[in-house]
PyMOL CGO cylinders between C-alpha atoms (Angstrom):
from pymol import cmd
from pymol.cgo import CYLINDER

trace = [
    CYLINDER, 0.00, 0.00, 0.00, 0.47, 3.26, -1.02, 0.3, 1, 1, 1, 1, 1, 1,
    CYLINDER, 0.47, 3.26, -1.02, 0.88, 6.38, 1.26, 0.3, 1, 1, 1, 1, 1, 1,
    CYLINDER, 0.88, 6.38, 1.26, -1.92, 9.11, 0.08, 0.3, 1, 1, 1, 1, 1, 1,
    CYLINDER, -1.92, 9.11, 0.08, -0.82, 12.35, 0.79, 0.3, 1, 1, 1, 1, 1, 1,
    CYLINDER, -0.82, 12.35, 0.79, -3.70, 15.42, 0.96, 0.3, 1, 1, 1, 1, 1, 1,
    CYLINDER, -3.70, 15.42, 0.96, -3.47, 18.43, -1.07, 0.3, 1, 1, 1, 1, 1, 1,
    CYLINDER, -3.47, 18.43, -1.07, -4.00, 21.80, 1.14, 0.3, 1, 1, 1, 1, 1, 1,
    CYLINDER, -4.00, 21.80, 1.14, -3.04, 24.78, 0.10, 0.3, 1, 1, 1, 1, 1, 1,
    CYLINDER, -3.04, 24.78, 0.10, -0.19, 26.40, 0.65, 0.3, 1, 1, 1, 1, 1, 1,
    CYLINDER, -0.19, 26.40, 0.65, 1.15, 28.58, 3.52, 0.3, 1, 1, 1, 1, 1, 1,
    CYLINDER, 1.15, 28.58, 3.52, 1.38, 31.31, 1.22, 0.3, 1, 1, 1, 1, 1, 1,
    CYLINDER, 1.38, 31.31, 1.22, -2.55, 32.52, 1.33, 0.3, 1, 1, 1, 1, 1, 1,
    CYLINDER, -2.55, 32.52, 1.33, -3.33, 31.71, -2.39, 0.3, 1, 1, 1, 1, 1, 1,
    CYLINDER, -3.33, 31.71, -2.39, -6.84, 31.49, -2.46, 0.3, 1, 1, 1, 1, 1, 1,
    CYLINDER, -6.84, 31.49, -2.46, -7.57, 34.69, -0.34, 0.3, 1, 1, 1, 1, 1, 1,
    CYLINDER, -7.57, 34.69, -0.34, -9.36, 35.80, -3.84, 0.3, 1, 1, 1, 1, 1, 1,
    CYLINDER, -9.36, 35.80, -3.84, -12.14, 32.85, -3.70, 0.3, 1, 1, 1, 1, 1, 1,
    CYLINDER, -12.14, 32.85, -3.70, -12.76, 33.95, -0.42, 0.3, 1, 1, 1, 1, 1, 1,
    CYLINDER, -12.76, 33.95, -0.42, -13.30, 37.37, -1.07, 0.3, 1, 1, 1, 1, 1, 1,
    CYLINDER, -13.30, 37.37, -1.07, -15.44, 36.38, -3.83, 0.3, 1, 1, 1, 1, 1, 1,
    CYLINDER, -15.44, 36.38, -3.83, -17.61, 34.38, -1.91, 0.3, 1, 1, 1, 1, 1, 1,
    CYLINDER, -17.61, 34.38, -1.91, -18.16, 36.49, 0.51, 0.3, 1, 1, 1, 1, 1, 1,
    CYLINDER, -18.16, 36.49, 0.51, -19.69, 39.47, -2.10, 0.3, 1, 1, 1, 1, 1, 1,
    CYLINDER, -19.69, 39.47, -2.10, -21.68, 36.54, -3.21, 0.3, 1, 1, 1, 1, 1, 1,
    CYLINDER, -21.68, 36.54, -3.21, -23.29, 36.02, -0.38, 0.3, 1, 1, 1, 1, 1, 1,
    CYLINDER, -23.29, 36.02, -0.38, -23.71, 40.08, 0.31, 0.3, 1, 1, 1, 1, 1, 1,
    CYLINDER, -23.71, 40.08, 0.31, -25.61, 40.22, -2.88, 0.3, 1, 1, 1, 1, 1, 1,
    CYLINDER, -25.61, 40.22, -2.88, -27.74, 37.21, -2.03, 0.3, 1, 1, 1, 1, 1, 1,
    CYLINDER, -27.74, 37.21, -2.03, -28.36, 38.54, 1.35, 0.3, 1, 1, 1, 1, 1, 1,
    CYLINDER, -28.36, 38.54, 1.35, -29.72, 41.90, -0.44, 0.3, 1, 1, 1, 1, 1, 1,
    CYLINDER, -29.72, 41.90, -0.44, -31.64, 40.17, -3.00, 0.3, 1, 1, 1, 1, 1, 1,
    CYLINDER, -31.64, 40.17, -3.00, -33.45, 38.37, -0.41, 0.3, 1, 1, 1, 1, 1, 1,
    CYLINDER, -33.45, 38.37, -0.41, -34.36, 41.38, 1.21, 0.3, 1, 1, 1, 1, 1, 1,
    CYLINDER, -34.36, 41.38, 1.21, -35.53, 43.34, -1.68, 0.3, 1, 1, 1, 1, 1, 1,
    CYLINDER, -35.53, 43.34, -1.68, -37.63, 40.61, -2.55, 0.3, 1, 1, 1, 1, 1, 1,
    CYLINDER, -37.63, 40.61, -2.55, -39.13, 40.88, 1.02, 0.3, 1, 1, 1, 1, 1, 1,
    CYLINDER, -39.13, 40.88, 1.02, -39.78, 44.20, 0.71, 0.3, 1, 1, 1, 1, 1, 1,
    CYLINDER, -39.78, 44.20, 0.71, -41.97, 43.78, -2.07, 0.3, 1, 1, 1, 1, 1, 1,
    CYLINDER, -41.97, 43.78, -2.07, -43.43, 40.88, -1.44, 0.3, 1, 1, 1, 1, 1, 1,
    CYLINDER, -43.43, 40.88, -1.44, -44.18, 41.34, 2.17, 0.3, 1, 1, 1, 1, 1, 1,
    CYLINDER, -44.18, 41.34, 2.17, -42.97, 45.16, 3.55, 0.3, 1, 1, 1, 1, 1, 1,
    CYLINDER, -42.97, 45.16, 3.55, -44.70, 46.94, 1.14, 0.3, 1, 1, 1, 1, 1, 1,
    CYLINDER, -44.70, 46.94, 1.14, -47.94, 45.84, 0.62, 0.3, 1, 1, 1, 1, 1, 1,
    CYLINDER, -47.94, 45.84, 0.62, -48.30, 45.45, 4.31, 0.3, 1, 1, 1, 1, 1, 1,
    CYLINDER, -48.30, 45.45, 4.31, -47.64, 49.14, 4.48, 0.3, 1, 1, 1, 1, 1, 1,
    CYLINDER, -47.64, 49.14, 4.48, -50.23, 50.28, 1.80, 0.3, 1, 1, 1, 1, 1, 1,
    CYLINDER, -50.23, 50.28, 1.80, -52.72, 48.45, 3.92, 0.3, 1, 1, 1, 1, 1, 1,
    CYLINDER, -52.72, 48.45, 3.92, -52.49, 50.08, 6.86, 0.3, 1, 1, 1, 1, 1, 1,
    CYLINDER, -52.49, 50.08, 6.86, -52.25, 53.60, 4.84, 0.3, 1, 1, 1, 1, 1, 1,
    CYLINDER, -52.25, 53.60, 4.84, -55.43, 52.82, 3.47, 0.3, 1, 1, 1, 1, 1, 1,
    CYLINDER, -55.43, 52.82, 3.47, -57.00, 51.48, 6.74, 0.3, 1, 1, 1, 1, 1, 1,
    CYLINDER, -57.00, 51.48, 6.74, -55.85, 55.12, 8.72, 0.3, 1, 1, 1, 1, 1, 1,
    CYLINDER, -55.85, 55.12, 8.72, -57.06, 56.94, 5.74, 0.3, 1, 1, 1, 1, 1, 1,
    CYLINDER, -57.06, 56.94, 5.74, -60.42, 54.83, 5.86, 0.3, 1, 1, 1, 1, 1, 1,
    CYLINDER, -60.42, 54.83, 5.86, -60.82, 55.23, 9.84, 0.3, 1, 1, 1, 1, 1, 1,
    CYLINDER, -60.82, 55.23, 9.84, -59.90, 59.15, 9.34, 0.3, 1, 1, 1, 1, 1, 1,
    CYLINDER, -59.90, 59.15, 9.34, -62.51, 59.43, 6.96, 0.3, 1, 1, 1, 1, 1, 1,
    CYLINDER, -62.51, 59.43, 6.96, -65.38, 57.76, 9.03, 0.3, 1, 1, 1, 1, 1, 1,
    CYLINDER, -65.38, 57.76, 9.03, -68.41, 60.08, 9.12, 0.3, 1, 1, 1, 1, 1, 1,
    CYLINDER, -68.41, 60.08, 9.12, -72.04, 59.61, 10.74, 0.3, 1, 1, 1, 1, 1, 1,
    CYLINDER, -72.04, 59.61, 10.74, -74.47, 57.19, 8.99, 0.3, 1, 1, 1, 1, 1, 1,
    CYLINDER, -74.47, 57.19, 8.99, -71.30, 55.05, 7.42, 0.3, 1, 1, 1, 1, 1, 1,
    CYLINDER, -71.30, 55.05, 7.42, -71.63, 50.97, 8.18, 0.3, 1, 1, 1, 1, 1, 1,
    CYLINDER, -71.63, 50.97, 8.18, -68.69, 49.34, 10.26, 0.3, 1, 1, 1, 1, 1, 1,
    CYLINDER, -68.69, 49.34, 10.26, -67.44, 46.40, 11.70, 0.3, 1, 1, 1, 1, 1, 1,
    CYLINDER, -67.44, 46.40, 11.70, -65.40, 46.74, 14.78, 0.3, 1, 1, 1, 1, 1, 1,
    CYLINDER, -65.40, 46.74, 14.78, -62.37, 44.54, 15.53, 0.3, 1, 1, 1, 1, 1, 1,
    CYLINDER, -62.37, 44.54, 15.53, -64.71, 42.19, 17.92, 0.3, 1, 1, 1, 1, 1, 1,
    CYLINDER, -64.71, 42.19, 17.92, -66.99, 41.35, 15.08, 0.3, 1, 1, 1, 1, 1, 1,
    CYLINDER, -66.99, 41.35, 15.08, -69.67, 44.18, 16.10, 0.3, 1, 1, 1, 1, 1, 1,
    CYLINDER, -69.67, 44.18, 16.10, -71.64, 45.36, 12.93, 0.3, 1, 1, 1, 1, 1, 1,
    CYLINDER, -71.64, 45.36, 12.93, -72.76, 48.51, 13.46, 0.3, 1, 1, 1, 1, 1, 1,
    CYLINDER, -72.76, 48.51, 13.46, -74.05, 52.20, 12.28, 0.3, 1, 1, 1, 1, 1, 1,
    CYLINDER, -74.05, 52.20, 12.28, -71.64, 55.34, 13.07, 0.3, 1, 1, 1, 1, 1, 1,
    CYLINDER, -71.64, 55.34, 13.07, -73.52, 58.03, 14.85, 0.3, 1, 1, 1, 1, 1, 1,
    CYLINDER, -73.52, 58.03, 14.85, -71.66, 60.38, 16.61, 0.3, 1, 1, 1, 1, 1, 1,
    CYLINDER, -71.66, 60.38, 16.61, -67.81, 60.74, 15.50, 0.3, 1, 1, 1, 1, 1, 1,
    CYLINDER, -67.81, 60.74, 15.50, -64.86, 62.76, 18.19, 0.3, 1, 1, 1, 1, 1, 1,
    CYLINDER, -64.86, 62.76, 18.19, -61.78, 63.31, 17.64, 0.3, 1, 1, 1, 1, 1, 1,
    CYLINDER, -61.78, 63.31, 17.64, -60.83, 59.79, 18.91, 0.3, 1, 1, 1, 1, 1, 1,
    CYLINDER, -60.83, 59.79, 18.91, -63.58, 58.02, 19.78, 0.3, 1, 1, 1, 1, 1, 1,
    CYLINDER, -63.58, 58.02, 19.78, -67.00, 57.05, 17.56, 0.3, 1, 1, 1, 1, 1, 1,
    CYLINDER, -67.00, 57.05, 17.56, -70.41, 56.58, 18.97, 0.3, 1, 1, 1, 1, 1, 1,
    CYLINDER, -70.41, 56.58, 18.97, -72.19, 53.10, 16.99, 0.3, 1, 1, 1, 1, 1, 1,
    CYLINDER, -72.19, 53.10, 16.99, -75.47, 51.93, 17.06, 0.3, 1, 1, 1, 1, 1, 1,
    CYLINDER, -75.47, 51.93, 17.06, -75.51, 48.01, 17.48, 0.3, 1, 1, 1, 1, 1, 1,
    CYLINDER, -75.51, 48.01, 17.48, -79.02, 47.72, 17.52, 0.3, 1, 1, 1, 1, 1, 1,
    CYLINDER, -79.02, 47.72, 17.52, -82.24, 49.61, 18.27, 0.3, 1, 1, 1, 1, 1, 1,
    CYLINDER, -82.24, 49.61, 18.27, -82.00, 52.14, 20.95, 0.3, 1, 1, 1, 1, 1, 1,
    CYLINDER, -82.00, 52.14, 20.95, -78.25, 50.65, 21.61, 0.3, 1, 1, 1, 1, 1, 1,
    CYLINDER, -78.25, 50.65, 21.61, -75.55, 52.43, 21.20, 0.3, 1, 1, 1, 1, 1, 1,
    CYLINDER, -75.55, 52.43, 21.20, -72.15, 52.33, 22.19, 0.3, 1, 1, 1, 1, 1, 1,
    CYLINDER, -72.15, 52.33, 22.19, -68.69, 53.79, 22.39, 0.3, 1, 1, 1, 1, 1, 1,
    CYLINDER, -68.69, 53.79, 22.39, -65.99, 53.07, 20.45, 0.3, 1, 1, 1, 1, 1, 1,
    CYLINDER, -65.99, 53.07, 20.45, -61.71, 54.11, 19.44, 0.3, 1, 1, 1, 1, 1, 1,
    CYLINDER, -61.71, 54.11, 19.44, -61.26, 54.65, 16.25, 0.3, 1, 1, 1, 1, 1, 1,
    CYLINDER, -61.26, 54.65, 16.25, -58.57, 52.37, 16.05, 0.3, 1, 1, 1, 1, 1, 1,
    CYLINDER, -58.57, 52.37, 16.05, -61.00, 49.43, 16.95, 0.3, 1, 1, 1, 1, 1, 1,
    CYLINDER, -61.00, 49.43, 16.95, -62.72, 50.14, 13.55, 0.3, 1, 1, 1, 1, 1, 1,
    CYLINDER, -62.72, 50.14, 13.55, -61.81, 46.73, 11.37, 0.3, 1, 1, 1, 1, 1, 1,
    CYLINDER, -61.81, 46.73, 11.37, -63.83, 47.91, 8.32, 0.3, 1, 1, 1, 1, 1, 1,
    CYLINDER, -63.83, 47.91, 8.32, -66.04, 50.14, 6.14, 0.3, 1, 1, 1, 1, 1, 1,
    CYLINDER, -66.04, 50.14, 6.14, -69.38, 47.97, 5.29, 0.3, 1, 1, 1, 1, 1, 1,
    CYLINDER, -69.38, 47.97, 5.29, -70.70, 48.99, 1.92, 0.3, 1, 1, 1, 1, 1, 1,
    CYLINDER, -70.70, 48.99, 1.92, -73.62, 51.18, 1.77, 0.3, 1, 1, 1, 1, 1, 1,
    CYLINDER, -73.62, 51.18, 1.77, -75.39, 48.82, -0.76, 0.3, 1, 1, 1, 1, 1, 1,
    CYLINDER, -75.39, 48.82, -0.76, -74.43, 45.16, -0.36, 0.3, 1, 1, 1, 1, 1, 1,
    CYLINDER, -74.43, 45.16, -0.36, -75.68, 43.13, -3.20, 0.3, 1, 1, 1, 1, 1, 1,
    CYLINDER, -75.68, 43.13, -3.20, -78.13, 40.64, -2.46, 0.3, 1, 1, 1, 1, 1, 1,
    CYLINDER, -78.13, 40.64, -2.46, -77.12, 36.76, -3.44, 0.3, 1, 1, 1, 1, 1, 1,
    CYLINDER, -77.12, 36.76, -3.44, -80.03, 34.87, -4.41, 0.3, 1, 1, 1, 1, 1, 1,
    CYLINDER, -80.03, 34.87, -4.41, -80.09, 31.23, -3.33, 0.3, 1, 1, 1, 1, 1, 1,
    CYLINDER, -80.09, 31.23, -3.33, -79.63, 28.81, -6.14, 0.3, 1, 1, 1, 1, 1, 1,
    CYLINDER, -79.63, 28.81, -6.14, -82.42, 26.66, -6.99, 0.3, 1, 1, 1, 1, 1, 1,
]
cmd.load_cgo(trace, "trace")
């Protein structure tokens, strides 16, 4: 038998280039990844809740909600923070603004059952 020797490199740093190399690789991976999070995920997430301020700003008496808690309701007193909602007849209620989940519209269209 034969004595196998392993090949290393040398003590003279020769492959201090592939390193460096490797390393902008992985930079440029590392900021692809998170410019495709931004768009995928950042972004819309932050036009959403832009349009859900703009939508709570914007609430006036009469408008339809639905609160956070599931609460359908009918706007009819608005403050600076906080929104009086009728729940039901006679019944109304106090609310944030920032409990507001979403604008109801004014005419829902009615879905026939299929026959």
């Amino acid at each position: 038998m034969g004595i196998a020797y392993a090949m290393g490199q040398g003590a003279g740093g020769g492959g201090t280039g592939q390193a460096a190399a490797g390393g902008l690789e992985m930079l440029f991976l590392m900021g692809l990844m998170f410019v495709i999070f931004y768009f995928l995920l950042i972004r819309p997430q932050q036009k959403r809740n832009k349009e859900h301020q703009q939508m709570v700003q914007n609430l006036k008496a009469g408008d339809r909600i639905i609160t956070a808690g599931g609460l359908y309701g009918r706007v009819t007193g608005v403050a600076d923070n906080t929104l009086t909602v009728e729940i039901a007849e006679k019944v109304r209620v106090k609310i944030n603004r920032s409990s507001v989940s979403m604008l109801v519209p004014s005419n829902p269209q009615a879905v026939s059952p299929k026959k």
